[in-house]
C-alpha positions as MATLAB code, in Angstrom:
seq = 'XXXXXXXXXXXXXXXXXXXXXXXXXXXXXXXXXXXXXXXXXXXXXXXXXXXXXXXXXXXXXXXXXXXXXXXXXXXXXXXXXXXXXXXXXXXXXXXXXXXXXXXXXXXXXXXXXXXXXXXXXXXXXXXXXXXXXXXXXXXXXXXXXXXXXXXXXXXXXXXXXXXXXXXXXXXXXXXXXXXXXXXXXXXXXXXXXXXXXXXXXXXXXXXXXXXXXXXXXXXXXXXXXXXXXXXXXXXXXXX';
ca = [
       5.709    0.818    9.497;
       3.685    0.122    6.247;
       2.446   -3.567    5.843;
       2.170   -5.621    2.687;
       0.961   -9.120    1.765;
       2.321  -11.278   -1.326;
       0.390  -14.083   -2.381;
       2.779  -17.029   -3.893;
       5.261  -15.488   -2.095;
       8.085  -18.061   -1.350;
       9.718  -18.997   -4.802;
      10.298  -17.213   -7.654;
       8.688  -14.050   -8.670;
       6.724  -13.808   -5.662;
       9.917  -14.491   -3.360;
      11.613  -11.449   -4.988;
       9.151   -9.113   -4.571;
       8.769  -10.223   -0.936;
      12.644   -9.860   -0.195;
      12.548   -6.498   -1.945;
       9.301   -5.318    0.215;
      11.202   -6.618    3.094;
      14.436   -4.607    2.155;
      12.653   -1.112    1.996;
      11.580   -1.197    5.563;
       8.159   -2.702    5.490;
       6.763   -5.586    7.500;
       5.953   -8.148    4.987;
       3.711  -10.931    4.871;
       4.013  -13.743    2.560;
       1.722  -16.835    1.692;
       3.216  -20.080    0.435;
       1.085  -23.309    0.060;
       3.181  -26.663   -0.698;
       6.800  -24.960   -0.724;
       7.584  -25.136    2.895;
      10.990  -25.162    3.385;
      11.237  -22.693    0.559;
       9.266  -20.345    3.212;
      11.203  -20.745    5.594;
      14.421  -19.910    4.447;
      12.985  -16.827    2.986;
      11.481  -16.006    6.219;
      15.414  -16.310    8.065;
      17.318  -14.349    4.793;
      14.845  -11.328    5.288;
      13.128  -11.565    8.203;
       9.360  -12.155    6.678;
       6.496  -13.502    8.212;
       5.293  -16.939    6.368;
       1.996  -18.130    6.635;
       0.743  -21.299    4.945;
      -2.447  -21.364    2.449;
      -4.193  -22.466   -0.293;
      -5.362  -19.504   -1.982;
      -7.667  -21.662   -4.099;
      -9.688  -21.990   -1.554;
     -11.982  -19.387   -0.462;
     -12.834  -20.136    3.171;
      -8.839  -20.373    3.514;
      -7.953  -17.339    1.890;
     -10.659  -15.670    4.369;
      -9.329  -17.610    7.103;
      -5.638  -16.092    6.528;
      -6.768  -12.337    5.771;
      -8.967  -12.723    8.956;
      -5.766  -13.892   10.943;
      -3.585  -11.107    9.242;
      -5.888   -8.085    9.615;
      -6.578   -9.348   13.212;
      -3.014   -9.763   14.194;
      -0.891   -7.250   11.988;
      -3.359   -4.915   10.932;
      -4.861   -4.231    7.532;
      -2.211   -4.190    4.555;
      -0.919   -0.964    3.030;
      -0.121   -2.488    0.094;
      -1.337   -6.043   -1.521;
       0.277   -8.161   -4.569;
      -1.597  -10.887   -5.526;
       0.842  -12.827   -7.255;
       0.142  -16.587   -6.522;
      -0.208  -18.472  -10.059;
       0.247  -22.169  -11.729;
       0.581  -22.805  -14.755;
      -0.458  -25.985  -17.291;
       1.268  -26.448  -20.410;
      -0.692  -29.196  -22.930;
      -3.365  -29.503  -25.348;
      -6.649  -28.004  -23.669;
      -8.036  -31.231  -25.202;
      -5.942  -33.202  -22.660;
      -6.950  -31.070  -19.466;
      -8.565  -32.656  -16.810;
     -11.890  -30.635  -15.333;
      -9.223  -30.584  -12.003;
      -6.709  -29.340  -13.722;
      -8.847  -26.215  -15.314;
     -10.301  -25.424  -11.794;
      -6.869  -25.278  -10.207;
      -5.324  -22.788  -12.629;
      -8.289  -20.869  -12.827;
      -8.907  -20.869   -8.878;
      -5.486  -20.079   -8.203;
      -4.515  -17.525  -10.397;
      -8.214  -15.855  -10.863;
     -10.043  -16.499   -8.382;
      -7.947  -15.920   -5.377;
      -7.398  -12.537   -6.637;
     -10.860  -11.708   -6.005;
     -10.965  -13.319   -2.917;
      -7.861  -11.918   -1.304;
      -8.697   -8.009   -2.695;
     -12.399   -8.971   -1.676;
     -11.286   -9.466    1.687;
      -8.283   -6.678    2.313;
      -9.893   -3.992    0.242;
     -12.580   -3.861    3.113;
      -9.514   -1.820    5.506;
      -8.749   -0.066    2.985;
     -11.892    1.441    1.961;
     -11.940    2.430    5.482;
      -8.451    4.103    5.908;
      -9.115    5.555    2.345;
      -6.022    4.653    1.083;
      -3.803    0.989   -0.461;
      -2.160   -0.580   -3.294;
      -3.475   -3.463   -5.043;
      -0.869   -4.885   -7.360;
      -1.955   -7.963   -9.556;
       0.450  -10.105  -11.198;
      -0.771  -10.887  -14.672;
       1.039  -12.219  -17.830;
       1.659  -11.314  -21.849;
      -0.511  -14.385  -22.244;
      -3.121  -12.784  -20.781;
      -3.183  -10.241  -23.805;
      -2.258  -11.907  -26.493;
      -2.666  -15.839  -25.787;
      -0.094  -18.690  -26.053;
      -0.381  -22.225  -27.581;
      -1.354  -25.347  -25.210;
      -1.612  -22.641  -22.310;
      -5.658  -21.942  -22.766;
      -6.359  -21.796  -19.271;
      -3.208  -19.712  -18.209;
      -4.182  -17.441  -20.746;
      -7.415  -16.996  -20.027;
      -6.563  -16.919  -15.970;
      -4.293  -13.755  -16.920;
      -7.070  -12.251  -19.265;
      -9.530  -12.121  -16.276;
      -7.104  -10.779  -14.189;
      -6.528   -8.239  -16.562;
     -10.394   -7.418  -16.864;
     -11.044   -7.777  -12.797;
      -7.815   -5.031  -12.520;
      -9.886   -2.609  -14.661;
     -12.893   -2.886  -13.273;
     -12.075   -2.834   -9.605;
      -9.948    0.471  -10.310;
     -12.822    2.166  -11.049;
     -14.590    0.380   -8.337;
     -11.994    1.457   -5.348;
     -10.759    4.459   -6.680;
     -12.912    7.210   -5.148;
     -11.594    5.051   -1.914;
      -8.494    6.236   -2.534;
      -6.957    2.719   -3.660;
      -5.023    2.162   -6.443;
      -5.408   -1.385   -8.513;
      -2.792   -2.412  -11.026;
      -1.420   -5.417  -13.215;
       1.855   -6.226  -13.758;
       2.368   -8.507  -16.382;
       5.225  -10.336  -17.327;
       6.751  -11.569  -20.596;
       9.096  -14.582  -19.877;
      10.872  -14.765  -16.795;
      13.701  -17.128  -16.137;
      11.608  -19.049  -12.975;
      10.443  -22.912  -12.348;
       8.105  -21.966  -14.804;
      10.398  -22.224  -17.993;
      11.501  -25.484  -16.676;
       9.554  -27.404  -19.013;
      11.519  -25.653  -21.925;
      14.262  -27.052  -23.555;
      16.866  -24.159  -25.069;
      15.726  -24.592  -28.324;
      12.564  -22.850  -26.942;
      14.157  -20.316  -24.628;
      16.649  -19.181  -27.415;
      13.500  -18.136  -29.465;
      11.601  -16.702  -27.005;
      14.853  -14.440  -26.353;
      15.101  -13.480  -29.866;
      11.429  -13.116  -29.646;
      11.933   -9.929  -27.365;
      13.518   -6.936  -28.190;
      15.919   -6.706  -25.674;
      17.404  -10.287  -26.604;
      17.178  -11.391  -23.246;
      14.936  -13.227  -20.449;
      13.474  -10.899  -17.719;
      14.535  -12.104  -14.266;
      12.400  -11.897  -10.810;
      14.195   -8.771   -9.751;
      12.561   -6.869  -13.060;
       9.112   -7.730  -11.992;
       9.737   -6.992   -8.336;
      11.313   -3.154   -9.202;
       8.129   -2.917  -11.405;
       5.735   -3.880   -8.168;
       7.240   -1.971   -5.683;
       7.259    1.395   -8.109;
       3.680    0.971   -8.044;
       3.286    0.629   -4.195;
       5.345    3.450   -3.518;
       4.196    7.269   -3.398;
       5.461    7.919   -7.093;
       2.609    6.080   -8.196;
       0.001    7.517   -6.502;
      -1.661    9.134   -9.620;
      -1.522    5.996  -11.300;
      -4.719    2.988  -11.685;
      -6.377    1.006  -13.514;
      -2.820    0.130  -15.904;
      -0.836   -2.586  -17.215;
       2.414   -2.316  -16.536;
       4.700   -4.826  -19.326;
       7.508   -5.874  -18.119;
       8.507   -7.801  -20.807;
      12.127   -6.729  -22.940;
       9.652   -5.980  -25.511;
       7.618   -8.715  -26.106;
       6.570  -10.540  -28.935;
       9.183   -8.350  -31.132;
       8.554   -8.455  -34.746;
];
């Protein structure tokens, strides 16, 4: 049975891909940090294995791959996915507040592929899947640091393709456009309306479009494929 890890995985995006994962036979790990109960009802719907940290933090993010590897094995296939977002004037931010969007959504994807790509390179074979943003490429207004967060995952997904692929592993990015999660809780409908008619399908993605999009690129069909960024976006920005 083929193993994966999702980082972030109890609400949202993250919680979709891990039911899906968890659906097509595989034993799945999942990371959560603050949203306990959130874990473990996910954990009793699909029969995942939760496992509390703060992938901020290096020493526990090598702590829990240590404990996973040790226990389960080395993943087949990992997504980091974990991310936090802060919406205001960059102005306004706090020095705390840049560290922990940065650390969380940057960072932790080097230190969770640092740590997992280690079994792979030995097996010669595994799926990195990163979960960046459109913001990433093209920026957004009062989100500096998410944007720039997504940007470096978009540069460390290049570069580490080329790095791990005579290893046999394959690194991607997904990135998202806007997807109805707690994320777009902060916008009013005014807001979402335009960023609907802002995409060419005239819709907001849902969890369940990014998770289809992850799992393609875990799976055997994609085995030719690294080092891309996969949009899943209706077509955004349109016009």
């Amino acid at each position: 049975m083929k193993l994966a890890l999702i980082t972030g995985g109890s609400r949202g995006i993250g919680r979709e891909i891990t039911r899906l994962f968890a659906a097509k036979g595989y034993k799945t790990i999942f990371l959560y940090n603050n949203s306990a109960d959130a874990a473990s009802s996910l954990s009793k719907e699909c029969g995942a294995i939760g496992l509390r940290c703060d992938v901020s933090d290096p020493a526990e993010a090598e702590a829990a791959c240590r404990e996973i590897v040790n226990k389960y094995g080395c993943p087949d296939v990992l997504v980091n996915n974990a991310g936090v977002s802060y919406i205001g004037l960059f102005t306004d931010m706090s020095i705390n507040d840049w560290y922990k969007v940065i650390n969380t959504n940057l960072s932790a994807v080097f230190f969770f592929s640092k740590e997992i790509a280690k079994g792979m390179v030995s097996r010669h074979s595994g799926r990195i899947i990163n979960i960046g943003s459109v913001w990433g490429n093209y920026g957004a207004s009062c989100e500096a640091a998410y944007s720039a967060s997504k940007a470096g995952v978009r540069g460390f997904t290049s570069a580490l393709a080329k790095e791990l692929g005579p290893s046999g592993i394959t690194v991607n990015c997904v990135e998202p456009g806007v997807i109805m999660t707690d994320m777009c809780a902060d916008f009013d409908g005014q807001t979402l309306d335009e960023l609907k008619n802002s995409t060419s399908l005239c819709r907001l993605g849902t969890p369940a479009d990014v998770a289809n999009a992850v799992y393609f690129l875990a799976s055997d069909e994609a085995s030719f494929i690294t080092g891309q960024f996969l949009g899943v976006d209706g077509g955004f920005p349109f016009g």
